[in-house]
Structure formats: structure tokens, C-alpha cells
N, C-alpha and C positions, 0 to 999 in steps of 0.2 A: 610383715613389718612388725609385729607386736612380738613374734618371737627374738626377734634382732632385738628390738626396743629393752625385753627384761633379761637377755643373754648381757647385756651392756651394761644395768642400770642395780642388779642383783649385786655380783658383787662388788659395785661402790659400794654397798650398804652392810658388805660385812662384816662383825665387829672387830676392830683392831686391839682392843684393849678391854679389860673390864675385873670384874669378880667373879669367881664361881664356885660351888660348893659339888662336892663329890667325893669317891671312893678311889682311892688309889690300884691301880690294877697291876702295875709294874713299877719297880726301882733299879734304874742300869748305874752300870759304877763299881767301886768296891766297898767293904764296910764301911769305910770310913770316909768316901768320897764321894758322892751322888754326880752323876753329869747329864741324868734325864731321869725324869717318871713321866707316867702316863696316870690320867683321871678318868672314871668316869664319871660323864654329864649330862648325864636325861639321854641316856643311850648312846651317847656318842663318847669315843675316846678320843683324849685329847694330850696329847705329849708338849711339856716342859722342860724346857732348861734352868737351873739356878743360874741365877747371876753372880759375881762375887760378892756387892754389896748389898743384896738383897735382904728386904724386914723379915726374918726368920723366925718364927716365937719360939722354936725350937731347932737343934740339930737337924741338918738335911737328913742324916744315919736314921731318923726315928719315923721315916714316912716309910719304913721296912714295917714296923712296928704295927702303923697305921692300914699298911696292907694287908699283914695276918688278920688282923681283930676287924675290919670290916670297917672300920671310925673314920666317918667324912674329915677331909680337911676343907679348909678354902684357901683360894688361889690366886692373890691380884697379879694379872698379868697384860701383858702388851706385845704384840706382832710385831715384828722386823722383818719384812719377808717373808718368808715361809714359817721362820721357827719365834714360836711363842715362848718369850720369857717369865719365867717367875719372879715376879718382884717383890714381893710379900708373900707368907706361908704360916697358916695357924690351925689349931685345931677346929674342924667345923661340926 
């Protein structure tokens, strides 16, 4: 009964939305066009989509930049489903 109980109760509690800071590990897309990266975040990778009207402090093209040189960004983002949106993006 107890394993039923946290198989059920676990992921209601997963976060949907939040902040996070990490290294960017991958940029898909073309130069000029980003349509996913991937973070990492206390070991785990985590993939991103930009939005179009997304708070950007920078060009989506410079989290290439961000990936050679090792420089955390941070990430405010929100879950739809399966795929995590980037809604904001700054140097972290």
C-alpha cells in the first residue's frame, strides 16, 4: 500500500515551473536560430525550448558561446506537458 501511495503522490509534487542555474551542454538549431538546448543541473540534463516572446538578456545564438567557455546561465522555466519552456535566459 505505501508503494501505491508514493508511485501516486511523487509526481504531483514535481516541479512544473521554476529557476535554475547550470552549464549548457548542447545547442540544436542553426546559427542563427536556436529551437532547443539542454542544461546541466546538479547532474541531471534538462532540455529547453525558447519561446518566441521569451525575457532573453541575450541572443538565443550566444548560449553556443556559453557552451564552449563552460559560463552557467540561468533558466526561468515552465512545463506543458512533457516539454519545458524557456521563458527567461541570462547569464548565470
Amino acid at each position: 500500500m505505501t508503494v501505491l501511495f508514493l508511485t501516486l503522490v511523487l509526481p504531483a509534487c514535481a516541479e512544473t515551473s521554476g529557476t535554475v542555474r547550470g552549464v549548457v551542454t548542447s545547442v540544436e538549431g542553426t546559427l542563427d536560430e536556436v529551437v532547443a538546448f539542454t542544461v546541466l543541473v546538479e547532474g541531471s540534463e534538462l532540455e529547453f525550448v525558447p519561446v518566441p516572446d521569451g525575457d532573453y538578456k541575450f541572443p538565443l545564438s550566444h548560449l553556443r558561446e556559453h557552451q564552449r567557455s563552460g559560463e552557467p546561465v540561468l533558466v526561468d522555466w515552465e512545463q506543458v506537458g512533457t516539454v519545458r519552456y524557456a521563458l527567461g535566459l541570462a547569464d548565470g
